[in-house]
Each structure stands twice: as C-alpha cells, then as structure tokens.
VMD Tcl script that draws the C-alpha trace (Angstrom):
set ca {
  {-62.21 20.36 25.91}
  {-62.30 17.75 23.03}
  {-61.14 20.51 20.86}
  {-58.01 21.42 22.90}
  {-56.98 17.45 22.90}
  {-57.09 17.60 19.28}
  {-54.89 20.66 18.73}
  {-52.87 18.69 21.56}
  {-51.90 16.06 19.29}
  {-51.86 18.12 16.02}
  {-49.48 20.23 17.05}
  {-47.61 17.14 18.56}
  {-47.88 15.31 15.26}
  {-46.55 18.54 13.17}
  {-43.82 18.90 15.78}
  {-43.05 15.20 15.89}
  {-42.65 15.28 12.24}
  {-40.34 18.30 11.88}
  {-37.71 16.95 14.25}
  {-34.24 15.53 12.37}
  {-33.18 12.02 12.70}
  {-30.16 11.43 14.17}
  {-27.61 10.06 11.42}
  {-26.99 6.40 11.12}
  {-24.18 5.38 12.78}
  {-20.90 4.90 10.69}
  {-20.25 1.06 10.15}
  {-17.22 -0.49 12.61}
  {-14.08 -0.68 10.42}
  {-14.88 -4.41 11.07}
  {-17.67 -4.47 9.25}
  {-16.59 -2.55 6.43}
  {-14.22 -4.71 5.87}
  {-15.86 -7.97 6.21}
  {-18.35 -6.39 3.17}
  {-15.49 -5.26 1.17}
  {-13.50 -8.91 1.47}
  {-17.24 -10.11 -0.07}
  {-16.77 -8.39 -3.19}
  {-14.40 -10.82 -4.94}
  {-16.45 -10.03 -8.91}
  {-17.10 -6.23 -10.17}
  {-15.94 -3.91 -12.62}
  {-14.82 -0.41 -12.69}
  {-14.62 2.08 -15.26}
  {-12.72 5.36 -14.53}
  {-9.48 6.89 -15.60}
  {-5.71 6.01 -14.05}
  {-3.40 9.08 -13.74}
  {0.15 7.70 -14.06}
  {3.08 10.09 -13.28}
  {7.19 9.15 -12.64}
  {10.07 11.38 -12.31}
  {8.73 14.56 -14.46}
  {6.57 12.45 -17.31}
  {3.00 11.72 -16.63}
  {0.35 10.88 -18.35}
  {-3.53 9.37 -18.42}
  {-5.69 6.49 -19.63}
  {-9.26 5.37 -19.73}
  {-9.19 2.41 -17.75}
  {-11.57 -0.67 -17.53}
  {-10.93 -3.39 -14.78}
  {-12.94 -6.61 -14.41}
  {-11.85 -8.70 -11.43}
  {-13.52 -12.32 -10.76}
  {-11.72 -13.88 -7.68}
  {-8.11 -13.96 -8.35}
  {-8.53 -13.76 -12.46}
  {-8.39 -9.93 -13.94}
  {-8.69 -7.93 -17.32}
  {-8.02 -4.69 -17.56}
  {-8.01 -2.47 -20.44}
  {-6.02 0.73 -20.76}
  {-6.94 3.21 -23.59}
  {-4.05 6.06 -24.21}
  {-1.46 5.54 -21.72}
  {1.12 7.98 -23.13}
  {0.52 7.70 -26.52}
  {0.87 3.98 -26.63}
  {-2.97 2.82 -27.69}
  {-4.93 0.52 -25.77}
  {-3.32 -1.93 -23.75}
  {-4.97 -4.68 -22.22}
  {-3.86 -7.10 -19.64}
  {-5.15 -10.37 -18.22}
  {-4.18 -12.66 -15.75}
  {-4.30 -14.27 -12.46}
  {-1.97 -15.31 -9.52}
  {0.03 -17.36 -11.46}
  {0.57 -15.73 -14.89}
  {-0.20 -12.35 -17.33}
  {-0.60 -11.49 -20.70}
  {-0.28 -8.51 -22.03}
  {-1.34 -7.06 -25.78}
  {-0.23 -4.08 -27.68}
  {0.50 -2.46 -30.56}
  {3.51 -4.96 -30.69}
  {1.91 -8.27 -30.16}
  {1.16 -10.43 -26.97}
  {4.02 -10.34 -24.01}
  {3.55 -13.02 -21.10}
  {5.01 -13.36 -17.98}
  {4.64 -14.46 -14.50}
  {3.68 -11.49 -12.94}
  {1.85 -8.35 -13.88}
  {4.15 -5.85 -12.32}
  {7.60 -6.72 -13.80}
  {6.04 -7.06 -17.31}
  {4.50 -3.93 -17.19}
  {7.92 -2.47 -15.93}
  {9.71 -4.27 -18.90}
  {7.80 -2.77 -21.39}
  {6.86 0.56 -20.12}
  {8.96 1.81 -17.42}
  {6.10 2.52 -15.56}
  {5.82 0.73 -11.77}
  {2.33 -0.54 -11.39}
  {1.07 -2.89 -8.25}
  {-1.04 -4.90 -10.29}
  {-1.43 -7.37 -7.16}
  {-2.38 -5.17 -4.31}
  {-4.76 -2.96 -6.54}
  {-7.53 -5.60 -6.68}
  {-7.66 -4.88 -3.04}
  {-7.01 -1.19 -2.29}
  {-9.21 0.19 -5.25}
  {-12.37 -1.33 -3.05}
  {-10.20 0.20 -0.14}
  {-8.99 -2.16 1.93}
  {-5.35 -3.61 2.47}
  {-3.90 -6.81 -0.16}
  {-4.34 -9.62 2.93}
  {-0.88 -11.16 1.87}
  {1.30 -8.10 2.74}
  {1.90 -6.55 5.90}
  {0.69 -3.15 6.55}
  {3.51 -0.46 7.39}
  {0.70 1.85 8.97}
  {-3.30 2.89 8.13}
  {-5.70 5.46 9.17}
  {-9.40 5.23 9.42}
  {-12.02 7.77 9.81}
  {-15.86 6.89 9.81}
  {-15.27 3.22 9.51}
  {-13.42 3.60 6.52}
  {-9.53 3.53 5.32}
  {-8.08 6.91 4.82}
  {-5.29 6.33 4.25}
  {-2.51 2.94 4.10}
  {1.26 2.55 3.89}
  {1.62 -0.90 2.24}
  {4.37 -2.47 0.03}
  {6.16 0.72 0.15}
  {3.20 2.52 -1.25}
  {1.12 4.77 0.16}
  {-2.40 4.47 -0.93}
  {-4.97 7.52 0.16}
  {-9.22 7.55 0.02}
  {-11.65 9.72 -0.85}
  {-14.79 10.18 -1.82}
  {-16.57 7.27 -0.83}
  {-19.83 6.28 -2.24}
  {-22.24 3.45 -1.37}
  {-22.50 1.07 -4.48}
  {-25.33 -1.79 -3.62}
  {-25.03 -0.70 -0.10}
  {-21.52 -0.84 0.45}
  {-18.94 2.27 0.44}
  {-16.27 2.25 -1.97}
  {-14.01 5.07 -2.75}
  {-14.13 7.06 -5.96}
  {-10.57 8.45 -5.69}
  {-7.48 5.94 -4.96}
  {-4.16 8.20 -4.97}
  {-0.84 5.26 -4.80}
  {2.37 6.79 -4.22}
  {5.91 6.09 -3.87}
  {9.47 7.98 -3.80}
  {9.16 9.35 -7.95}
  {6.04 7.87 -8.58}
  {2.52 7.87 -8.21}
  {-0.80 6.80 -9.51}
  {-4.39 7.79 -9.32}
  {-7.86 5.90 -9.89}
  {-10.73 7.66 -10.33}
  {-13.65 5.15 -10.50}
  {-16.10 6.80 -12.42}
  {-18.44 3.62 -12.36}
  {-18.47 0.69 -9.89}
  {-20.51 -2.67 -10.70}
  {-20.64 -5.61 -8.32}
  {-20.90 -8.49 -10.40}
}
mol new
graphics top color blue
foreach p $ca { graphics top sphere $p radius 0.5 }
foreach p [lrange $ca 0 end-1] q [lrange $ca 1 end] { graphics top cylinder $p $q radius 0.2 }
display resetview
C-alpha cells in the first residue's frame, strides 16, 4: 500500500511539473506608461531611415537624452558626414562640415539646413513609445498594454517589436510619417541611464 502512495505522488510530482504556466498578464496601458514617463536619462544606438518626396537616405544614429537636454549624433545622412546636435527646450546647436548653426528650436534648423522635416521635440517621447505630453493626440491604438500605433502633431508614429530593457518594454522599430515624408528608428541598443 505504501508503495502505491508513493507512485501516487511521483506521478503527481512528474505531472505537476510538466503542466505550462499560464503567461503573465500584459501590463495595463497605465502602467506602461507610468514606467515609460520614468525613463527621463538613456541612450540609444540604432540607425534613422529618412525618406521625402522620392530622395531617401540613412544614418547611424546615437541619441543621449537626460531630462529635457539631448545630443544626438548622425553619421552619413545623405552624404553629408556626421552631424551632431545638442540642445534642450530652449535652444540647439548644430555642427557640420560647415561650422556650428544655433537656433531656437531643433526642427526649423534642421529644416534650414537640410530640407529634411524632423520632430526633434516629440521624438524624446515616442522613440520609448509613448505620446510628447504637451501635444494633443489626434488618435492611438494599443494592443497588449502597449502603443501601436499614434496620430500626433500631424505625424503618425507606428510600434513594433518591443523588447523589455531593465524590465520595461520599449520598441525596437519607430516608423514617423507624414504626407511626403517619413522616418524610421531602429534602436539597435537601448541603455537606461
């Protein structure tokens, strides 16, 4: 009889331990959020696809953000060298080739001297995914906690490929479009500083 209790519970035990977890819940968009609106000091290293009209082109990107401060360096953006940019709320500089270039804001000096239409603002915030808090959002959709997808600032901005970095998910492909123009991270590393 003793013998029969023991096979009992081995065959319990081997049964117990073949059975499949259920997955972990997805986080609440909530709390996805409130993590990614924590992350106000990392780095990314990746490329940035750039495309307008029918010219296009690519760059090796590096992007250090500490609260509202950035650098960014861009390495081969159409042929022009590496480019690097740094700045805050209230004012950006900009090297070349040609010398230093300063203005107030990121996005109209980068227009004057490339052509090229880049939301320098907002992208601190949707390259960790999650909407710039000082614009309204036209429309967003959410799937597993996460953004899919956000109309902001007359760009669209699309996720994929999210990846937990120190235990939070952040997306290894940002596509940013507009009418004629579009642009396209691809984080290759993340680092929370």
């Amino acid at each position: 009889m003793l013998q029969y209790r023991w096979l009992a519970l081995a065959l319990l035990a081997l049964l117990s331990a073949c059975a499949t977890r259920p997955p972990a819940p997805a986080p609440t968009y909530d709390a996805h959020q409130s993590a990614l609106a924590l992350i106000d000091h990392w780095r990314v290293e990746g490329k940035l696809g750039l495309r307008k009209d029918n010219r296009g082109g690519s760059a090796a990107l590096q992007w250090e953000q500490h609260g509202p401060s950035y650098s960014v360096h861009l390495h081969g953006p159409l042929g022009m060298g590496s480019v690097y940019i740094d700045g805050d709320d209230s004012k950006v500089r900009l090297r070349d080739k040609n010398g230093d270039h300063r203005a107030a804001n990121a996005e109209d000096l980068i227009a004057q001297l490339t052509g090229w239409q880049i939301p320098v603002s907002p992208i601190r915030y949707w390259a960790k995914g999650m909407p710039d808090p000082t614009l309204p959002i036209t429309s967003q959709r959410v799937a597993d906690g996460r953004l899919i997808e956000l109309q902001q600032a007359g760009w669209t901005i699309k996720y994929s490929n999210y990846q937990p970095v120190d235990g939070v998910w952040l997306p290894h492909k940002v596509t940013m479009s507009r009418p004629q123009a579009s642009l396209t991270l691809l984080p290759k590393q993340w680092q929370l500083l």
